[in-house]
C-alpha positions in Angstrom: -42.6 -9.4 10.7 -42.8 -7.3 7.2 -40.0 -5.3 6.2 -39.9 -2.5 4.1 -39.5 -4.9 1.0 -43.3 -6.0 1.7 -44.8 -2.7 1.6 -46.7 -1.5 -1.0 -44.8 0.8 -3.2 -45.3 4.5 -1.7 -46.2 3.1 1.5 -42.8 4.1 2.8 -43.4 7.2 2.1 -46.8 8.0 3.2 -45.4 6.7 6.8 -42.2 9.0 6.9 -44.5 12.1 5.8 -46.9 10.8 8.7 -44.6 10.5 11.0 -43.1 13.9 10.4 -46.5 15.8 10.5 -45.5 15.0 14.1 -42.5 17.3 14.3 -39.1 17.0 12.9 -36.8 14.2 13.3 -33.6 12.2 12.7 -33.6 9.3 10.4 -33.3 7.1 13.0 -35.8 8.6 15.0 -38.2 8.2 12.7 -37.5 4.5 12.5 -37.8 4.0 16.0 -41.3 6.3 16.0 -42.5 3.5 13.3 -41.3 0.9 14.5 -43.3 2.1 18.2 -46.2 3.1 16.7 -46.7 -0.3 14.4 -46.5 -2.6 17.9 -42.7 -3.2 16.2 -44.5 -4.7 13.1 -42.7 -2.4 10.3 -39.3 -2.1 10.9 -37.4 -0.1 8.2 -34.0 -0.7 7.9 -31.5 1.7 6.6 -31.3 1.1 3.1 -34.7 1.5 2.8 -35.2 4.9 4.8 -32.3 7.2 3.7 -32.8 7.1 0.2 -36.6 7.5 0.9 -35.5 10.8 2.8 -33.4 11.5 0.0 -36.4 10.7 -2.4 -38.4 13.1 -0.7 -35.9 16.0 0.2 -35.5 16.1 -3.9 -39.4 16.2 -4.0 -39.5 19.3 -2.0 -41.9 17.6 0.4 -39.8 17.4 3.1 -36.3 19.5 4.0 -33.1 18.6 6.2 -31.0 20.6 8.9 -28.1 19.3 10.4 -28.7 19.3 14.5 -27.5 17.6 17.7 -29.1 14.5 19.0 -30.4 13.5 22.0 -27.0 11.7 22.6 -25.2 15.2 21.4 -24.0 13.5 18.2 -24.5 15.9 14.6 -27.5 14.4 13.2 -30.2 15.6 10.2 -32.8 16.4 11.3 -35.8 16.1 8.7 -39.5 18.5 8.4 -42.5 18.4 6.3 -42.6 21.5 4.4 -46.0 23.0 3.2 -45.6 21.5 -0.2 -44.8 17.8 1.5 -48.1 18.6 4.5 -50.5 19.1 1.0 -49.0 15.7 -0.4 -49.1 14.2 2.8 -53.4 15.0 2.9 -52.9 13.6 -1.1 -51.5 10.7 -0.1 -53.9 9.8 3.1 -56.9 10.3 0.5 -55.2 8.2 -1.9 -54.4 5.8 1.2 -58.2 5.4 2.2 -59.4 4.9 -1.2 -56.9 2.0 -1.7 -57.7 -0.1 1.4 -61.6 0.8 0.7 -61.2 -0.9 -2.9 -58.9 -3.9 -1.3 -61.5 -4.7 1.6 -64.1 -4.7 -1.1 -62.5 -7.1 -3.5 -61.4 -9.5 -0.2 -64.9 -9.6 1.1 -66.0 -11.3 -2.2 -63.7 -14.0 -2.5 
């Protein structure tokens, strides 16, 4: 199974901003909605996610509130701001033009 190691550079990033286009979540929420929606092929582990979230709190393209969980434990709960929902359509072009130009280059060797 790939880790967050294997993925290409950005990728992480794409996925949380994708993930939280959905609505807003807890770190390990978004994990888990990953994790789901991958068949449990990408799991991202904890070192990888919170300083992405940190990454992209300083970015301005996503912002954090301290909430309860479903458990009633204090959690941060993480949203796409408008700034992070334009990078996010950025990021999905960028995404489409990147697997277009790898499918291209596999199918002629």
């Amino acid at each position: 199974m790939p880790s967050t190691s294997d993925l290409l550079q950005g990728t992480l990033d794409l996925l949380i901003l994708r993930t939280l286009a959905l609505e807003s979540m807890h770190g390990w929420g978004i994990a888990q909605r990953i994790q789901q929606a991958s068949k449990d092929a990408l799991q991202i582990g904890q070192g990888s996610l919170y300083p992405a979230l940190h990454r992209l709190e300083y970015k301005g393209w996503i912002s954090a509130d301290w909430g309860a969980s479903e458990n009633n434990r204090k959690a941060k709960f993480y949203s796409l701001t408008a700034t992070g929902k334009a990078q996010l359509k950025a990021e999905l072009k960028d995404w489409d033009r990147l697997t277009t130009a790898i499918g291209l280059v596999l199918k002629q060797v």
